[in-house]
N, C-alpha and C positions, 0 to 999 in steps of 0.2 A: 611399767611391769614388763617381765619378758613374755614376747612375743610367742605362742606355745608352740609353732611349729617349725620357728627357726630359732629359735630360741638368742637372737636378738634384742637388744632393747635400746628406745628412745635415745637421742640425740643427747636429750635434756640427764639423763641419767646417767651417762659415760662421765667417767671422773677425768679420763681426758683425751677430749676428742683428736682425732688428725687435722692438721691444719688445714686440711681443705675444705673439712668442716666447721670447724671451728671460725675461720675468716671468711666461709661460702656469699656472706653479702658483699663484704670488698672485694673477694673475687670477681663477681658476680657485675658490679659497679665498674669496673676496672674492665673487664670484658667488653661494657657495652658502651664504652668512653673511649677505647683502644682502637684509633684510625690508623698504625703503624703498622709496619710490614710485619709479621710473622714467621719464624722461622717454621720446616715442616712440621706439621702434628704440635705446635708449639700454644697451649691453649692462650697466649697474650705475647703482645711483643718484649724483645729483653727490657726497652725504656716501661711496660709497665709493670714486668716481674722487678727489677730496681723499685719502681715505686712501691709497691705490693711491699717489699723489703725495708725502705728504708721510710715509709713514711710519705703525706702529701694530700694538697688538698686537690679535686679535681674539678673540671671547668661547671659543672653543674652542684658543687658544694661539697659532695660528699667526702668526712675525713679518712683519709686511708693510714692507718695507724700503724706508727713504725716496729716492726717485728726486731729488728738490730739499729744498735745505738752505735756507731764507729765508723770511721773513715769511706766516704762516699766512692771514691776508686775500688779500695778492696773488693764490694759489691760489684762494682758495673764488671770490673776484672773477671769475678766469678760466673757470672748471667755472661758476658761475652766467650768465655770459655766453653759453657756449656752449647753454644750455640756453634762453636765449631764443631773438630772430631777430635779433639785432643779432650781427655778425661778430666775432672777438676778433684783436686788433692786441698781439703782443708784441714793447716796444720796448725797445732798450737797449744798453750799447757792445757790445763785443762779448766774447765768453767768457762770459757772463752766462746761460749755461744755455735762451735761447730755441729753439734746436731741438731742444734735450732732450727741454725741458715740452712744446713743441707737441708732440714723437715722443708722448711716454709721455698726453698727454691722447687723441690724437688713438685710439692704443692702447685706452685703458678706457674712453672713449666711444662708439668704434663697433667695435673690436677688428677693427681695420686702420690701417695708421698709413701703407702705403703710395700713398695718393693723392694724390700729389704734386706739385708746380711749383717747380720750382729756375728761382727768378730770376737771370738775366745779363741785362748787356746788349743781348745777343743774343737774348733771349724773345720769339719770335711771337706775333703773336694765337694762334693756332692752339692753342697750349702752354694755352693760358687755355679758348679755346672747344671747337673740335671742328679737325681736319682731312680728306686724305677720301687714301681707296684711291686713287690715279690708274687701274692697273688695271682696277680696277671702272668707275671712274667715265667711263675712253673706251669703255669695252667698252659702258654697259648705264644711262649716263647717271648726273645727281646722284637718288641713294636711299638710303635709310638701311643699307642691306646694305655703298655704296660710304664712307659715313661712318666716321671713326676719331674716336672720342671722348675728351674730354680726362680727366686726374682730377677737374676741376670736377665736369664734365658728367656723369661716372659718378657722385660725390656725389650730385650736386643728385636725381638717375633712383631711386637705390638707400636715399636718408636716411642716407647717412654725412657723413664728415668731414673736407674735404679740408683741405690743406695747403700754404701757398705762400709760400717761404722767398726770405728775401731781398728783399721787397719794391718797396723804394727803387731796387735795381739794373735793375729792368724799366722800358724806356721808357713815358715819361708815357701815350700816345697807345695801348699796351700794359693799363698799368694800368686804364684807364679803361673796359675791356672788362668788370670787376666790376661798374661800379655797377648793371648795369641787374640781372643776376645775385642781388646784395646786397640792393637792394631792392625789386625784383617779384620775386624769387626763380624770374625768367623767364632762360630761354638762348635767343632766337631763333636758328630756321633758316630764315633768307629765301628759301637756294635749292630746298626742299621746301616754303615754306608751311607750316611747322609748329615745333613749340618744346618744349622741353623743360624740365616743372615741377620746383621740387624741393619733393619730396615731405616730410613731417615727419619731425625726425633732421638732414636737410641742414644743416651750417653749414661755415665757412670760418675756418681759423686762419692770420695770414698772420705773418711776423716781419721783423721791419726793427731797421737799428743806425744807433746815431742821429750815429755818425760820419760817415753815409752824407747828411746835411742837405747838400742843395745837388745832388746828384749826381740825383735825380728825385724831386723832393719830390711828397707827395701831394696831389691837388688838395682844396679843402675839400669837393667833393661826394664824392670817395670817403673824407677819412677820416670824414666826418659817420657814412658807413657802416659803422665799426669802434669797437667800445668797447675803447681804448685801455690796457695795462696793464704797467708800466713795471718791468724786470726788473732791481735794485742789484745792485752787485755787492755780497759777504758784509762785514754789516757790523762783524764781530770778524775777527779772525785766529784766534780757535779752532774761527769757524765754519767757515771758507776750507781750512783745514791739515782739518776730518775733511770737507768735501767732497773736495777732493784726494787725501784716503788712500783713501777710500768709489773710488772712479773708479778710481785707481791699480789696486788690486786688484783691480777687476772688468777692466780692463784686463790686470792683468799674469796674470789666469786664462786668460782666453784666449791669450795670446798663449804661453800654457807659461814666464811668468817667475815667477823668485823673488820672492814677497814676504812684508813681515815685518815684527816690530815692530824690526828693524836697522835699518830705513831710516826710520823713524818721523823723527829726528832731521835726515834732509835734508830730508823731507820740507816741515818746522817752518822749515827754511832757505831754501828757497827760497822757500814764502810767504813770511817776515819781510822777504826782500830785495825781493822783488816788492809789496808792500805800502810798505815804506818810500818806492823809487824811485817808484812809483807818487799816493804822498799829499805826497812833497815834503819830509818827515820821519821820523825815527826815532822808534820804539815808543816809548823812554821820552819824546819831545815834546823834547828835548833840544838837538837837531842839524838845522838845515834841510839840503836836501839838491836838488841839483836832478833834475828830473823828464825821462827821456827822448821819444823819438815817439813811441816803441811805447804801445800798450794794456798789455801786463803783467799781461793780465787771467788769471782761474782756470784759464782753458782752457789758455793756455800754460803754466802750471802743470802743470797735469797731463801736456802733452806733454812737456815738461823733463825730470820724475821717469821718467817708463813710456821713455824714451829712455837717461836713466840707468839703469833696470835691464834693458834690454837690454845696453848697456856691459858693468855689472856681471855678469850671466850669463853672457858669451859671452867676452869678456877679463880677467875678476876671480876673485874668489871666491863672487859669488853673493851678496854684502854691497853693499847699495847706499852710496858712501862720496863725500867731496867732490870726489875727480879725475872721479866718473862724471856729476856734475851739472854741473862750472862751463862747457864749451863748450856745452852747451843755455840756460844762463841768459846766456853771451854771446852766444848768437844772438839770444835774446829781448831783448835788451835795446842790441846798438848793432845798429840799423836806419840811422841815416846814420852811416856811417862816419868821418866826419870829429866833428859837435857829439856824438854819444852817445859815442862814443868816451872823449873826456874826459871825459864826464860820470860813466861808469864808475867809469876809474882814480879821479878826487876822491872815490867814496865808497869805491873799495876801501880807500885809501888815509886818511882823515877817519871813516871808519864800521866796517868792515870788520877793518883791520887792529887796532883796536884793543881790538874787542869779544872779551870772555872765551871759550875753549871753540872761536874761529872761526880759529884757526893754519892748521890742517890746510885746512880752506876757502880764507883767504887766499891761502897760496902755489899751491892748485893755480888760481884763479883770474889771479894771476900768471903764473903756468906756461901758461894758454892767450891771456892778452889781451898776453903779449910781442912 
């Protein structure tokens, strides 16, 4: 219940927590196992933020469960970045795990993930730098009492690790409020004569999807400022299907749904489909196949399945089966109604229908694209 005077509530009642609470025991374990150098204000070394990231068992048993499934470099690349003074730029299409890894770094690095900037196009300067009390500020003039500080700003003041998602989407003239930030690791306040340093610990993780070229691309003096680190999407299908089961489950805990090794099997289906449509080809290299708008990426993966087993909990038997997946994998997949449409039916029809074991699939995909 909420709390009535802060109106707060439980851990256990948050649909979804920040990963610093969320992982607070492997943090926690990893902390107190962590004999390695630290970088300043760094709450664990980068080898156990990598771990914390990728997974591993530790000298006293505990299993530290891997948050990203993908290339071990990429990671350490990222965790050694932020441990310099150069910024870290996670780029890639989309579903590609970059607000994950920045949540869960920004998490084991400074054990706060919420310092945040959600890029729109609509992102003030202000969102970036500082803004101010009005209140204050007619009552008693500009002071730092009538000051409201950005999550930058409180980074840069405190040696944490802000966060600023979405990059590309914030106006050029917006963005461009970092550079001086990034490298004087200065924030002026011209209307007090004064500034605010960031202190050691301070760095910036910012993410951008690279479908987003063109819409506000970055100038060469702010990405000079970013060591840049480029997020693939999974390069097996058996990596992608236990990302997706890994997520599903943590997914369908919270949300009180069934899961289980029954749905194992859509699971496998809806990667193979979303991979196939996605590369242009069938697994066995067999069949070309044309490729729809959409991304098709992991992430819609995962929302497919955790939507199918709501389905399946609430109108089934609690079996996640093919009638509970195929109108999620049709939304993901005809985005223009007219060309994805077709593109569809030809593989349902060419791939689909004639693949072994995929009946029960076919017709209820059938069943919703009629």
């Amino acid at each position: 219940m909420p709390d009535s005077a802060t109106g707060s509530v439980s851990g256990a009642e948050v649909l979804r927590p920040h990963a610093e609470h969320a992982f607070a025991d492997e943090l926690a374990a990893l902390d107190a196992q962590d004999d390695r150098p630290r970088p300043a204000r760094w709450k664990l070394s980068p080898w156990a933020v990598a771990t914390y990231l990728l997974g591993g068992t530790l000298p006293d048993g505990t299993v530290i469960t891997p948050k990203y499934v993908g290339p071990r470099r990429i990671v350490e690349v990222a965790v050694t970045t932020l441990a310099t003074d150069r910024a870290l730029l996670l780029l890639g299409v989309p579903g590609t795990a970059k607000t994950w890894v920045s949540e869960h770094l920004a998490a084991a690095v400074s054990g706060d993930s919420t310092l945040l900037v959600q890029g729109t196009a609509g992102t003030p300067e202000e969102a970036i730098r500082y803004g101010w009390n009005y209140a204050q500020l007619l009552a008693h003039g500009p002071s730092r009492d009538a000051l409201v500080p950005s999550p930058v700003m409180r980074a840069m003041s405190e040696g944490m690790t802000a966060r600023v998602e979405e990059l590309t989407r914030i106006p050029a003239d917006v963005q461009d409020t970092l550079i001086t930030i990034l490298s004087e690791k200065t924030l002026p306040i011209p209307e007090l004569g004064q500034e605010v340093q960031g202190v050691r610990g301070f760095n910036l993780i910012a993410t951008a999807n690279d479908r987003d070229r063109g819409v506000n691309d970055l100038s060469s003096a702010l990405r000079r400022r970013f060591n840049t680190v480029v997020l693939p999407l999974p390069q097996s299908a058996e990596a992608e299907v236990d990302i997706v089961a890994r997520r599903v489950d943590q997914l369908g805990r919270s949300l009180e749904l069934p899961t289980g090794p029954e749905g194992f099997d859509e699971i496998r289906r809806v990667v193979t489909v979303f991979r196939e449509l996605r590369d242009g080809v069938t697994t066995d290299g067999r069949t070309k196949v044309k490729s729809p708008s959409g991304t098709l990426s992991t992430a819609e993966a995962i929302s497919v399945v955790t939507n199918g087993l709501a389905l399946a909990a609430h109108f089934g038997d609690g079996v996640l089966r093919p009638g509970d997946v195929a109108a999620g994998i049709l939304g993901a997949v005809v985005r223009d109604p007219a060309a994805d449409r077709v593109i569809w039916q030809e593989y349902l029809e060419a791939v689909v229908r004639e693949r072994d074991g995929w009946k029960d699939f076919y017709r209820a995909c059938r069943e919703v694209s009629a």
